[in-house]
C-alpha positions, 0 to 999 in steps of 0.5 A: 656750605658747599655745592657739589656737581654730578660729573654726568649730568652737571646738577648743582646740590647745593648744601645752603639750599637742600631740596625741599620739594625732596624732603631735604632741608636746606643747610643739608650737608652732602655728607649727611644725604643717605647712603643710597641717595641718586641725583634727581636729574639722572639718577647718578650716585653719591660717589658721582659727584664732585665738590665745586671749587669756588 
């Protein structure tokens, strides 16, 4: 699982953990999150976040 990071705000997704309070399950891949899905932070879109090199 991965963690992918929004280039404008900073916000975390992180695959393992989803967001349930969102309706997203936890082990929810990115790639997997709608097309149209926005950050919850600051609204940003899918093509504005990165993955997180660990």
């Amino acid at each position: 699982m991965r963690s992918w990071v929004c280039m404008f705000c900073g916000y975390v997704y992180e695959e393992a953990e989803g967001i349930p309070d969102k309706g997203i399950p936890p082990g929810t891949r990115f790639e997997d999150l709608p097309a149209d899905w926005k950050c919850p932070d600051c609204d940003s879109g899918k093509a504005d976040f990165f993955v997180m090199e660990s």
